[in-house]
KEMARGU-276926 format. One record per atom (N, C-alpha, C, CB): residue in three letters; y, x, z. Coordinates in steps of 0.1 Angstrom, whole numbers, plus 5000, padded with zeros to 4 digits. Glycine has a CB too. Layout:
REM KEMARGU-276926
AlaYXZ;...
This chain:
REM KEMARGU-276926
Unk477251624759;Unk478651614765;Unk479051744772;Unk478751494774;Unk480351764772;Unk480451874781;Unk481251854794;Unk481151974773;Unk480652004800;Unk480851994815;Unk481551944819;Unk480952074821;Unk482551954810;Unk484351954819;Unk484551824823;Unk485951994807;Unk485451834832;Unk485551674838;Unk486951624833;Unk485451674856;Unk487451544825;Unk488851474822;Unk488951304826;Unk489051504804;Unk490151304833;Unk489951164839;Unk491751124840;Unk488851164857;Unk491550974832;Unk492550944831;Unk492750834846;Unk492650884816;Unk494350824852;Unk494550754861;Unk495950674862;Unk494450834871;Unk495650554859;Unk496950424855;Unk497050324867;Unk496550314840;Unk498350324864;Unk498750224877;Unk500250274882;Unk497350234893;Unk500450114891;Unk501850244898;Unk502650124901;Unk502850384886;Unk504150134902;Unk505250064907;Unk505750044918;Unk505249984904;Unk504650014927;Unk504850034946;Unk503850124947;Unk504449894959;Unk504750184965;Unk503650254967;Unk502450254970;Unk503850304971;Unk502250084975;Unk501050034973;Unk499650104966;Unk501349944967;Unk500350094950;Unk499650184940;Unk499650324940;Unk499950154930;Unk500650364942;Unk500350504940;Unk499650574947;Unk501250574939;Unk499850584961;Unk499450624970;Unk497650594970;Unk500250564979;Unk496850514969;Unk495650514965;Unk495250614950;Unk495450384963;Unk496150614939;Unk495650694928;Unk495950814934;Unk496250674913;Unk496850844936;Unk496751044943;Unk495751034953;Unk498451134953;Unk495450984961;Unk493850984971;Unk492750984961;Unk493550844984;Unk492550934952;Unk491350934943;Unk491551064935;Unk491350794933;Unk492551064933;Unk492951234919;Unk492451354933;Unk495851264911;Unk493251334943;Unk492751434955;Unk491651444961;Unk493251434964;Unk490551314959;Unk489351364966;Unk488551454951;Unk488351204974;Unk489151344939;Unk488351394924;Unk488451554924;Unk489351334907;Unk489551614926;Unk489951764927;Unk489251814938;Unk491451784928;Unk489051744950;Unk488251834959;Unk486451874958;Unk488351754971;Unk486151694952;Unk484151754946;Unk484851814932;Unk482451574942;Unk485251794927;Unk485451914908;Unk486951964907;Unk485151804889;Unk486752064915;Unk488152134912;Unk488752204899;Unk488152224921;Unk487452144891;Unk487852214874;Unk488252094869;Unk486652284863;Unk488551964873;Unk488951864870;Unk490351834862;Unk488751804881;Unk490251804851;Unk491551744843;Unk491651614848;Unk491551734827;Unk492951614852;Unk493551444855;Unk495251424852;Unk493351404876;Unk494951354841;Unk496551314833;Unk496651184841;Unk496751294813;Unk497851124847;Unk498251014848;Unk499250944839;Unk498451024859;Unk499150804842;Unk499350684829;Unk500550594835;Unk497750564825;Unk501950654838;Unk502850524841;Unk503550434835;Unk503650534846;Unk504550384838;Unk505550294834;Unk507350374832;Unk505450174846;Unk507450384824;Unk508750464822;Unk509550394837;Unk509650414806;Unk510550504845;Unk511450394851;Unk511250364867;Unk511150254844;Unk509950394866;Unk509250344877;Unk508950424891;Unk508050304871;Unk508850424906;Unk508750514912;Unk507450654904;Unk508550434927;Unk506250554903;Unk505050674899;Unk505850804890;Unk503650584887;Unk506950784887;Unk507350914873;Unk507751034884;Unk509250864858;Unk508550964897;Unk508851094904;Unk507551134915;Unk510451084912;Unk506850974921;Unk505951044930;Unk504951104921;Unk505350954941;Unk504451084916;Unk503151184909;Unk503451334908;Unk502851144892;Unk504351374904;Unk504551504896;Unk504951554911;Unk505951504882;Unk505451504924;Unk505751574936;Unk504451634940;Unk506551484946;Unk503151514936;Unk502251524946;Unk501651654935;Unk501251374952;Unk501551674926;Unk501251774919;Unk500451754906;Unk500651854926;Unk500251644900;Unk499851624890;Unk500751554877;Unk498651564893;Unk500251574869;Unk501251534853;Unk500951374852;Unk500551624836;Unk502351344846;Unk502051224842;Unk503351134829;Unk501851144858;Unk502851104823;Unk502751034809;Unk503850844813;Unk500451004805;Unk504850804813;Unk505150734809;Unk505050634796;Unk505750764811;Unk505050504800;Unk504850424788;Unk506350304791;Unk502950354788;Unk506550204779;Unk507750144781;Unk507549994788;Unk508550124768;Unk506249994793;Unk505749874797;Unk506649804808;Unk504349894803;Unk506949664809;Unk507449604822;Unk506749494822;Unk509049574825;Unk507349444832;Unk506449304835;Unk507049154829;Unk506449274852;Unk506249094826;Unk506748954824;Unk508148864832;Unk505548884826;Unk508748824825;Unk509648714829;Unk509248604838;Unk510048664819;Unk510048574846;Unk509148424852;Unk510148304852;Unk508548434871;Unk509948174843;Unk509048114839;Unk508748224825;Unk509647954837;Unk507448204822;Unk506748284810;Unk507848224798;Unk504648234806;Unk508048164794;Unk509048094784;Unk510148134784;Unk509247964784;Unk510948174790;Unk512248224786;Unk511848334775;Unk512948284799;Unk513248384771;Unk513648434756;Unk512948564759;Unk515548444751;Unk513448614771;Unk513448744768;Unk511848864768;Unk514548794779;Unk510948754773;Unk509248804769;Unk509148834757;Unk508148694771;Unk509748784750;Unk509448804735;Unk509748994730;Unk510848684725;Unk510749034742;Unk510749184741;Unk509849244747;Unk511749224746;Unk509549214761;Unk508349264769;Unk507249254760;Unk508149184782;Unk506849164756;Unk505449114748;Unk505449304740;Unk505848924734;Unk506649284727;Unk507049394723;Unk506549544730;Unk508449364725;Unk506949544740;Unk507049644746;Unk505849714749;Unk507749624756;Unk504549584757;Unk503149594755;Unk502649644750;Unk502649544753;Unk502549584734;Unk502049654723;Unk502549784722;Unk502449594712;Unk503749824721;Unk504349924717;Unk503450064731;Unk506349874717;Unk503349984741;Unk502850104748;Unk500950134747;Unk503350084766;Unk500649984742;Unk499150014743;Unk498950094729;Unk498149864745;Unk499750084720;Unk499450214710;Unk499650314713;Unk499950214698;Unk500650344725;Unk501050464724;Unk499650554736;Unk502950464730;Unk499050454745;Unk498250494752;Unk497350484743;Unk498050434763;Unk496750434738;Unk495250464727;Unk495950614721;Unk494750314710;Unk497050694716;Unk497250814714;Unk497250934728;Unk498650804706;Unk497450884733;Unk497150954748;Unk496150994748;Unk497050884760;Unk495250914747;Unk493350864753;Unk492750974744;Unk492550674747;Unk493350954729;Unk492951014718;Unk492951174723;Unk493950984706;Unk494051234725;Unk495051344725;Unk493851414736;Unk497051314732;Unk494151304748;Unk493751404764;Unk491951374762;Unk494551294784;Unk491551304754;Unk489851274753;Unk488951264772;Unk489051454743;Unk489351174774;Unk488951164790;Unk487251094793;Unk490151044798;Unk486651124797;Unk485151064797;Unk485250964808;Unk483851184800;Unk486050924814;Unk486350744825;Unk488050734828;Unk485350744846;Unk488550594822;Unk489650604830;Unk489550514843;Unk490950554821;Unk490650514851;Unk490750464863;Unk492150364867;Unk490750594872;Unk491750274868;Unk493050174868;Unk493250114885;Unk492750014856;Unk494450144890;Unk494650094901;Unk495749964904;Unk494950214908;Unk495949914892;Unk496649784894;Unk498149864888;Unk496649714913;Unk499049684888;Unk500349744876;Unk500649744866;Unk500649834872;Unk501649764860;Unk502149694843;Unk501649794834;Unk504149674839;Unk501149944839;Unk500750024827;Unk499450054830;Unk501550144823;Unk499050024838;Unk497349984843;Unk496749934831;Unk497149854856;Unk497349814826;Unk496849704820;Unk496849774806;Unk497749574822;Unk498149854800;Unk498149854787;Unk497149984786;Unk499749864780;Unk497150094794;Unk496350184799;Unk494450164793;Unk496550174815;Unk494350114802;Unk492550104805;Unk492449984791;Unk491750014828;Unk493149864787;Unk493149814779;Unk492949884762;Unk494049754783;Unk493849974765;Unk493150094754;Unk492050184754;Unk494050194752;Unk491750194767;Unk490150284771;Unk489450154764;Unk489550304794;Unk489750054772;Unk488249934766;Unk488049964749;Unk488649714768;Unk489249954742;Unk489149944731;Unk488650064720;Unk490249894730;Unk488650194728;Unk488150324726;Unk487050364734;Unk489150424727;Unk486350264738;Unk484850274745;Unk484650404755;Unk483650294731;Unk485850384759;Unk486050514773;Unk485950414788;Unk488150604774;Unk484950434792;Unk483950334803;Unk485150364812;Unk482050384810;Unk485450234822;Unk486850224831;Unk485850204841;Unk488350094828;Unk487050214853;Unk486750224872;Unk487950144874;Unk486850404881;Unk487850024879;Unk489049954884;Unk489149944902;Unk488949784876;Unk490049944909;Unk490449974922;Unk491549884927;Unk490750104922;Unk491249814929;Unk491949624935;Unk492049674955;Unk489849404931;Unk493449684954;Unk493949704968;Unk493949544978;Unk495649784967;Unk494249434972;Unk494449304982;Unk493249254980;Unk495649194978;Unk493249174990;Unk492249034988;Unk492848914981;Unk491848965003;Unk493248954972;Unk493748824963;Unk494048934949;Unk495448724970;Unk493148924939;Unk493549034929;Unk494249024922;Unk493049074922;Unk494849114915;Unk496249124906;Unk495949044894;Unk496649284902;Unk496949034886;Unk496548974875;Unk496149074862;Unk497648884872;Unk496349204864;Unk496149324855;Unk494549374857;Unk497449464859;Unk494149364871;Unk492249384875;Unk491449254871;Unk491949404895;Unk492149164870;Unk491149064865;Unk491449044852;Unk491148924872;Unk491849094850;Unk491849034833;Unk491049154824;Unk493749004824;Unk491449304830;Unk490249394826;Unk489349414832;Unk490449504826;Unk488949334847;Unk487049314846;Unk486049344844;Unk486549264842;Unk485949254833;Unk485149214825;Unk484549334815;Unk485749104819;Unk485349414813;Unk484949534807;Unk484549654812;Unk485649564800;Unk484849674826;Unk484749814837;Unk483549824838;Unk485449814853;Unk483149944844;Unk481849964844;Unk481249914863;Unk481650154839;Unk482849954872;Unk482849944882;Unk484249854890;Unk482650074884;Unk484749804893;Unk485349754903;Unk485049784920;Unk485149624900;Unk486049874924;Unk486249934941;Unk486649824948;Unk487350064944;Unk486949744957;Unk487149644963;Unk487849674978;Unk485849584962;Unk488649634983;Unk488749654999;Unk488549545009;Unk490149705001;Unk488049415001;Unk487949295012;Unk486649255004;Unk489549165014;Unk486249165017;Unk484649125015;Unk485149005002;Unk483749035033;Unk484048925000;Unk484148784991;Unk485348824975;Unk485148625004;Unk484948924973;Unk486148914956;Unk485548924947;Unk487349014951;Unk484248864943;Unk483048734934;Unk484148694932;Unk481848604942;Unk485048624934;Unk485548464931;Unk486948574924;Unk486048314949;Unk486948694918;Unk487648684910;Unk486948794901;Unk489148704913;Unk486048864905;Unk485348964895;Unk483748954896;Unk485949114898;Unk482748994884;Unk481748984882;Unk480949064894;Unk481749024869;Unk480348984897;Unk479449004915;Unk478549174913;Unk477648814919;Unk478249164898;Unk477249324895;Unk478249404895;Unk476249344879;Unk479249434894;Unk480049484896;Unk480749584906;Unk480349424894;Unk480749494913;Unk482049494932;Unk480949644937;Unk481649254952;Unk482149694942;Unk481849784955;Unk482749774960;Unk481549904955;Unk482349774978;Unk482849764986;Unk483449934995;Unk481949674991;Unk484449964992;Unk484850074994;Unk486050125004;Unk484950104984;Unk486649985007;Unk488750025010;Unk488950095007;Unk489650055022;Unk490450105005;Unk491550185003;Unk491550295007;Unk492450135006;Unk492150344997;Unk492350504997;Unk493850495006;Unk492350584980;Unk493850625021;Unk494950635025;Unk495450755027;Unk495050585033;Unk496450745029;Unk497550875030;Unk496850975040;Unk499450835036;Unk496051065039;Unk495151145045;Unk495651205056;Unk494651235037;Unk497051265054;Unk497451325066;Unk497951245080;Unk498351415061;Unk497551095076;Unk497951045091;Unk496651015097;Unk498850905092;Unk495951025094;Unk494251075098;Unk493951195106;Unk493451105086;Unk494551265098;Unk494451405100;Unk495151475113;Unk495051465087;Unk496451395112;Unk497551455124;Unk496951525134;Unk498251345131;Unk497251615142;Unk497051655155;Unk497651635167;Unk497051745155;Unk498951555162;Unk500151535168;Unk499551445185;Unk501351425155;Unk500051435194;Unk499651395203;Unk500451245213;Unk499451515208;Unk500351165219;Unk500851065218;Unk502351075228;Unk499750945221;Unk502151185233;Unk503051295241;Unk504251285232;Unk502351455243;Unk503451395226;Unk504751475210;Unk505151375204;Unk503951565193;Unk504151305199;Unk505051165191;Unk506451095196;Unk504051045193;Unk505951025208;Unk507250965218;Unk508251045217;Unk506950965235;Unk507951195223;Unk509451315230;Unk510051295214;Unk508951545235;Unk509251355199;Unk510051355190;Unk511051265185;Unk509451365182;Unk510751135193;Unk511751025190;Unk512751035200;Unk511250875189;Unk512751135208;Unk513551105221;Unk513050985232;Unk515051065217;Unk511650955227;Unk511350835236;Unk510450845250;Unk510650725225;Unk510250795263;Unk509650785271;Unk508250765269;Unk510150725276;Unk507550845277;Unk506150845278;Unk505450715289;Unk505851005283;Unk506550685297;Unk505950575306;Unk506750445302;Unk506150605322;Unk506650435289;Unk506950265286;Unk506350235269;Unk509250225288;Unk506350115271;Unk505350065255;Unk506250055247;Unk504449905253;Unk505650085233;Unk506650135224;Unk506350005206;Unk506150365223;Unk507049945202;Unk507149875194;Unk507649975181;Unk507949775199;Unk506649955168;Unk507450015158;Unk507549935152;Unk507050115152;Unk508449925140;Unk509149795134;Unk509749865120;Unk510549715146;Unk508149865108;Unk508649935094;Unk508649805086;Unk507550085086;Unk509549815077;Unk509649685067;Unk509749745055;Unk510949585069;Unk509249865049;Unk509149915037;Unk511149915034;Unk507949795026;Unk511049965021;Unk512649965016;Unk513449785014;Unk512550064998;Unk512449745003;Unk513949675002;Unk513249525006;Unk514849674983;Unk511849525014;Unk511249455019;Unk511649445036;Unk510049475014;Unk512649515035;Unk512849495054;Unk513749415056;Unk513449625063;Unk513949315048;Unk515549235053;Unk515349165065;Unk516349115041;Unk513949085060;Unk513548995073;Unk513449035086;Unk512348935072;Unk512749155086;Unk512549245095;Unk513749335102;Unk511649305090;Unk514749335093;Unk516149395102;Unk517149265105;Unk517049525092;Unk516749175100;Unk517449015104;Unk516749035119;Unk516848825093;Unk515449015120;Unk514648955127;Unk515449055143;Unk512748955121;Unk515949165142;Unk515949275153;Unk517749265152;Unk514949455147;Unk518149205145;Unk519849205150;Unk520349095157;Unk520949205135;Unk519048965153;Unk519348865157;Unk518948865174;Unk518648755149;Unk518248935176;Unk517448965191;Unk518149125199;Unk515448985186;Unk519549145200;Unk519449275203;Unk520149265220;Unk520349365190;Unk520349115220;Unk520249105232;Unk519049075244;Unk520849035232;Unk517749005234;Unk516349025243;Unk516149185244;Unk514748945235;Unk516149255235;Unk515949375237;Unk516449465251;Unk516549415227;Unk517649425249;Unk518249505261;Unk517649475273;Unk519649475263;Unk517549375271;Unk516749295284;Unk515349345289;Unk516349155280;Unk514849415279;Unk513449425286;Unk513249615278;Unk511849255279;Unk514049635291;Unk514249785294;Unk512749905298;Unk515249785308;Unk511849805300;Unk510349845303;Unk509649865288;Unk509549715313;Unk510449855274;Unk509849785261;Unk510849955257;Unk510349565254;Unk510349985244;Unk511550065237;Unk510750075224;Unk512050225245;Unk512050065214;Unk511750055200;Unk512050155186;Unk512149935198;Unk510850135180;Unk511650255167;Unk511650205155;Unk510850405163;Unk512750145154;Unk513350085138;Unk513650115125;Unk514350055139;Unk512750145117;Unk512950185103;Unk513650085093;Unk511650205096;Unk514850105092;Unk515949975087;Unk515349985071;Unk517950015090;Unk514950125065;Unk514850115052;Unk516150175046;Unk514449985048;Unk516350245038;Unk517350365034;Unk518650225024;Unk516250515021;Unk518150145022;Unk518850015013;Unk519849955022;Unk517649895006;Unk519649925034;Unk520149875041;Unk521149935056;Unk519249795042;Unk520750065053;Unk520950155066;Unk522650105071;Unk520750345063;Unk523250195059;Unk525250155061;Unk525450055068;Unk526350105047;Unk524449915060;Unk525149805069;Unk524749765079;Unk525449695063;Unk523449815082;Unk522849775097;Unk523949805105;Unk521349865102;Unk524149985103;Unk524750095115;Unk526549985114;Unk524750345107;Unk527149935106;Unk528549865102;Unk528049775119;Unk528749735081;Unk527149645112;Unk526849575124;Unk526449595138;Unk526049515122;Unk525549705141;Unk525049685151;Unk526549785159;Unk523249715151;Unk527149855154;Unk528749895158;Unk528449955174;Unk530049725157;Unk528949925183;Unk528849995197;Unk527449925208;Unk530749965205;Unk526749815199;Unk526149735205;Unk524649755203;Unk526649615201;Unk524449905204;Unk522749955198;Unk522349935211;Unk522250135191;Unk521549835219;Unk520549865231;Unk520150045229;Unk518849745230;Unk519950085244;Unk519950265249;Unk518050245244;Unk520550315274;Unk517350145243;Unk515850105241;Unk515150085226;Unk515749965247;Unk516050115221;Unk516050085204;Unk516850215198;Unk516949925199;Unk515550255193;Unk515650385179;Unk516250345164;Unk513850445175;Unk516850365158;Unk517650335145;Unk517450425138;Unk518850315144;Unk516350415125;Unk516350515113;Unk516350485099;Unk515350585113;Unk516650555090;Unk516650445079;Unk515250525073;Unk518250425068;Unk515050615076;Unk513550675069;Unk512850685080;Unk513650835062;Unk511750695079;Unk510650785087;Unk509850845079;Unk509750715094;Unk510251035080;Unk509151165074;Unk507951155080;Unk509651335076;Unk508051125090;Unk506251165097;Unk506151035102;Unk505951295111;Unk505150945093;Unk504750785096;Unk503350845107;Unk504150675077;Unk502850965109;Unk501451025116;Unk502351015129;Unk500851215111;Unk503651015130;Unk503751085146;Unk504550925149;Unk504951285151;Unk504750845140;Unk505150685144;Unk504450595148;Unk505750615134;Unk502550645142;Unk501850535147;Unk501250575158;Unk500950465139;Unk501250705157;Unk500550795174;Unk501450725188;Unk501151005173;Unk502750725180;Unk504150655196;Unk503450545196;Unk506150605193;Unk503050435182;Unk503250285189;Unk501850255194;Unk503750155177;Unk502850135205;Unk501750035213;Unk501649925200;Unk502349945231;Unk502349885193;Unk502149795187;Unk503449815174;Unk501949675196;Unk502649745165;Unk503349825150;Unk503649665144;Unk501949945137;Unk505349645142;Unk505549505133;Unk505849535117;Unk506849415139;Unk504849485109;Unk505249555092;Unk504549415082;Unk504149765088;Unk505349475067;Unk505049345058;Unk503349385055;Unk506149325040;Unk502649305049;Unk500649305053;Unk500849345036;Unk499349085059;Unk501349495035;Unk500649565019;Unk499449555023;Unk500949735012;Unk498749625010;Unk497149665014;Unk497449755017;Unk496049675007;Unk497949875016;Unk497549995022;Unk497950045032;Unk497650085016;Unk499449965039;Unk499549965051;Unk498349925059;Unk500449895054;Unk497849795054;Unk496449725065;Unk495649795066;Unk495749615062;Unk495349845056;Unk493949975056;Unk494750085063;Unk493250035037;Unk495550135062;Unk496050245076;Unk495750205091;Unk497850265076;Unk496650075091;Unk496050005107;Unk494550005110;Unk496449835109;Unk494149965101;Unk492649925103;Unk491950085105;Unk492049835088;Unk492050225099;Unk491550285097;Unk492050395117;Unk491750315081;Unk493250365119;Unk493950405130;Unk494150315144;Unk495250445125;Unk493050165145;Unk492850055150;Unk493950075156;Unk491850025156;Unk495650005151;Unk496749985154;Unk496949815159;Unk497550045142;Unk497649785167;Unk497449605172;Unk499049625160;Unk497649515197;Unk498949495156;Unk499849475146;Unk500549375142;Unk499549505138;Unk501449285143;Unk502049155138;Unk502549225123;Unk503449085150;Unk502049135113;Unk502149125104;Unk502949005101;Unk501249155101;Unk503849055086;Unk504948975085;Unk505348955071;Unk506149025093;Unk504348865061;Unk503748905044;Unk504948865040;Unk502348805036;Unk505248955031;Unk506448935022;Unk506248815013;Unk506649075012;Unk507448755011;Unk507148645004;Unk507248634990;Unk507648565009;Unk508048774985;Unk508748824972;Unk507548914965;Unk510248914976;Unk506148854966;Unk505048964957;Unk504548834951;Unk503649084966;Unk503448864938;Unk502448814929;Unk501648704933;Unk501548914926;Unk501748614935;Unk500348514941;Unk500348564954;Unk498648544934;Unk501548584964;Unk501348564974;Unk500848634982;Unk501048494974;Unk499848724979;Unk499148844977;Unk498948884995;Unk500248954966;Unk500348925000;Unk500548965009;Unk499948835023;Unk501849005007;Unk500248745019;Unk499848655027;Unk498348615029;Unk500548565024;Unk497648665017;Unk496248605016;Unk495648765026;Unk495648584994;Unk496348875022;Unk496148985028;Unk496348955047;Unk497149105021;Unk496948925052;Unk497448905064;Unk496248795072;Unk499048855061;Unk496248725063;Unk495048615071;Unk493648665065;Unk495148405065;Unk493048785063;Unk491848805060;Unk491648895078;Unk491748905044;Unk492648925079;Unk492749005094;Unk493048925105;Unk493749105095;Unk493948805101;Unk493848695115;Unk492948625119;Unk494648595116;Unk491848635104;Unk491248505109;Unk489848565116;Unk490948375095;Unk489948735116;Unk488648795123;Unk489548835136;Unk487548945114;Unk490748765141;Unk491548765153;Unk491748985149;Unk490448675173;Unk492049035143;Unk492349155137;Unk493649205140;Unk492049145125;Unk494549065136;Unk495949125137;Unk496648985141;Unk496649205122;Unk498248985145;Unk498848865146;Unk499848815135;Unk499348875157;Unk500248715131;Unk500748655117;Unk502248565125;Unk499148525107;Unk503448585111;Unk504248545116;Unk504948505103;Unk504848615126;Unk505148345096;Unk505548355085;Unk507348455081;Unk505348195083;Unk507348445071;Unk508648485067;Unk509548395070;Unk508748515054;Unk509648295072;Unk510748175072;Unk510848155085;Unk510448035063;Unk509548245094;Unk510048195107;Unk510548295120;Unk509048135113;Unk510248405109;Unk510548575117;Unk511848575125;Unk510848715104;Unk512748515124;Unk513948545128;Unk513748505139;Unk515148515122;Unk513048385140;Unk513448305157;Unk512148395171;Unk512648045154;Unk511248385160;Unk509448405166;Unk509148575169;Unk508048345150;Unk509648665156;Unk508948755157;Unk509148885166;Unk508948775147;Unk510648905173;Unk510848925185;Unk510448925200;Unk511348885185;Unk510348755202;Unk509748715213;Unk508248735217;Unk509948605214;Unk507248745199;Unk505948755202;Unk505848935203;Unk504848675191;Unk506348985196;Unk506449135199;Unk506749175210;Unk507149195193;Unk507449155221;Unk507649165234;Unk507049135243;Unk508449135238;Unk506148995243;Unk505048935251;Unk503749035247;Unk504948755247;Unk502949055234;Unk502149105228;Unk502249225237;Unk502449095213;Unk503149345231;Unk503249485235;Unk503049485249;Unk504549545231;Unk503549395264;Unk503549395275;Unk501949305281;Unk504949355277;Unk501349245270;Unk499849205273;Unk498749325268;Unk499549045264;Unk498249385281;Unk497449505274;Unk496349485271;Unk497349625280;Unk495649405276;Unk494349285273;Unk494549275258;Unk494449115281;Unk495349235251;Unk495749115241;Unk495849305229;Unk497848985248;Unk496749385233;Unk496749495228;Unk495249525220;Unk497149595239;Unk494549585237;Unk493149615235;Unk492049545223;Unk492749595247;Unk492149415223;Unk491449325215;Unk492049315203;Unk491349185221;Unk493349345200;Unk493349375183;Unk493049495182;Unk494849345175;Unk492949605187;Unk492949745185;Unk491949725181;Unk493049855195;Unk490249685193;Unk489149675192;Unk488649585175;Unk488749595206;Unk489149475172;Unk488849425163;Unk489749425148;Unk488749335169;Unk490549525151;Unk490749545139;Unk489949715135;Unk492449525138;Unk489749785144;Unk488549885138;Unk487549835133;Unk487849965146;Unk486949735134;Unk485449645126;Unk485949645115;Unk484949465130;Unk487249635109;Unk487349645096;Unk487649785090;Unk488249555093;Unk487449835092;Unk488049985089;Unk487050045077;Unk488050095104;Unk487350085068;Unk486050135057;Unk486750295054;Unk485849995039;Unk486050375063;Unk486750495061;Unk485950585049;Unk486850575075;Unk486650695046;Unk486050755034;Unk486050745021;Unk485250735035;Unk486750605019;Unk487350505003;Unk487550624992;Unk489350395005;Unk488450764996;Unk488550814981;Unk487750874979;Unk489650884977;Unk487150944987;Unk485851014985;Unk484551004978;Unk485551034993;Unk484450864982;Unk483250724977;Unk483650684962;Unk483350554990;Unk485250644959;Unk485650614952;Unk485550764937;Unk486650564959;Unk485850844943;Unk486050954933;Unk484451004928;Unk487151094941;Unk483350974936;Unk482151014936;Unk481550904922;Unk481451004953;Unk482050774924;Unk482050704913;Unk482750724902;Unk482350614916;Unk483750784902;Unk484450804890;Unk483150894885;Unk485950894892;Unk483351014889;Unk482551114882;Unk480851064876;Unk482451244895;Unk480451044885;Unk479050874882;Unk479550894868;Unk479350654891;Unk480050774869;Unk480550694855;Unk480950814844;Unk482050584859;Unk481650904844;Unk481650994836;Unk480651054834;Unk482451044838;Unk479651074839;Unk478451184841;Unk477651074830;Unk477751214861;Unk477650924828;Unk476750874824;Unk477350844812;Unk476150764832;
């Protein structure tokens, strides 16, 4: 075989996914910097513009996801579409000749590595939740390896298998130098009061900007508290329409945040939906955190994620249906209990599995090497 190293990398749609495959393509490039790595998307999809920003190539396919109920008419096109991309990926596979692919969950994950199995190109699969997708379990069975981020996931993949690795994360909030000083001043915020951050991803913040319009009178109220609001770029116009002359002087309003390094450095305590790779950021940056699982993902996914951390008292849990009344008041009591702070900080580091792409990409190459 030869030296060279070629490694295919599929997956994508949130950034959930992506964000783990560029930490794996980036540690892969750091131990073999002579490393070829084509990536495998979904036409359409965020992965077409983030990949190519972060610096590597990548390959669209016409794949989408199923209809729900499965029976409606229009699967019969998707079905279509499947096929149509897993041929076009077995010509990929062909073309780029890769010695392991790498599937990180997603609609072209599946048609992807599904064509590796079938061209005897040994796969690496990489399952971000504690509740697995339906695209990692159904290719399994054929990987050479499955990466894992939560204990007990036997009960969806072959036990010889599993490693225990977490998630791969966005490196430079690790990295930061930023100081908890800088952080604060950059928001214009005070250094002598506790600071609430409050990210709800883009079009997953609704609950989470309900939950803060409905309360902007506790806010005001507890002038010892101050907050930094990521409304999410989908919703910004109409937040800024509503909230009109009535912003509490204690509450920050953004619809982006560029430096998420100098947002978790500010907070005393961080309220966000329980992705995996948010949790594995908290966990890796022992952040106290109320978590708030989206109720609009796969099997729930998010929620099975959220109670793997409450139930080692890790983080605090607030359903979606009840955020509007609850998740306010416990964020204000929480942030102002420093006891209560300290003990999720403390116990959510026990979960922290640092090092994930490094460990992870060391396996890739493994598996290619053999």
């Amino acid at each position: 075989m030869s030296d060279e190293l070629r490694v295919i990398i599929s997956g994508g749609g949130t950034g959930g996914h992506i964000f783990p495959a560029v930490s794996i393509a980036n540690a892969i490039k750091a131990l073999r910097p002579d490393a070829k790595i084509l990536f495998v998307g979904a036409q359409g999809r965020m992965e077409m513009q983030r990949v190519p920003a972060a610096g590597y190539e990548i390959v669209g396919l016409p794949i989408r996801g199923f209809l729900r109920p499965l029976w409606r008419l229009g699967n019969f096109g998707v079905a279509l579409d499947y096929l149509k991309s897993k041929w076009q990926a077995k010509k990929i596979l062909k073309d780029f000749r890769p010695q392991v692919a790498v599937g990180v969950g997603g609609y072209a994950s599946s048609a992807a590595l599904g064509a590796a199995n079938s061209l005897g190109i040994p796969t690496l699969l990489q399952e971000q939740n504690s509740y697995a997708g339906l695209a990692n379990k159904t290719l399994s069975y054929k990987a050479a390896k499955i990466c894992v981020a939560y204990e007990g996931m036997e009960r969806f993949f072959p036990a010889d298998k599993i490693m225990l690795t977490g998630n791969p994360v966005r490196q430079q909030l690790l990295d930061s130098p930023i100081t908890r000083e800088e952080a604060l001043a950059s928001f214009g915020l005070s250094t002598e009061k506790k600071t609430v951050l409050i990210v709800g991803g883009s079009l997953g913040a609704r609950t989470l900007n309900e939950s803060v319009l409905g309360h902007l009178a506790l806010i005001s109220e507890h002038q010892d508290v101050q907050f930094i609001w990521q409304t999410g770029k989908y919703y910004s116009q109409e937040i800024s329409q509503r909230l009109g002359n009535d912003k509490p002087q204690n509450l920050v309003v953004t619809d982006f945040i560029a430096d998420m390094a100098a947002a978790y450095r500010a907070a005393d305590l961080v309220i966000s939906r329980a992705g995996a790779g948010s949790i594995s950021e908290f966990c890796l940056l022992g952040k106290a955190v109320i978590l708030v699982p989206s109720p609009n993902v796969a099997e729930d996914h998010q929620t099975k994620n959220a109670l793997a951390l409450v139930n080692k008292q890790a983080a605090l849990y607030v359903r979606d249906v009840e955020a509007a009344k609850l998740l306010l008041p416990l964020a204000i009591d929480t942030v102002n209990d420093a006891a209560k702070l300290q003990s999720l900080s403390e116990h959510i580091l026990t979960m922290a599995l640092p090092d994930a792409a490094e460990i992870i990409a060391k396996e890739v190459i493994a598996i290619a090497k053999s």
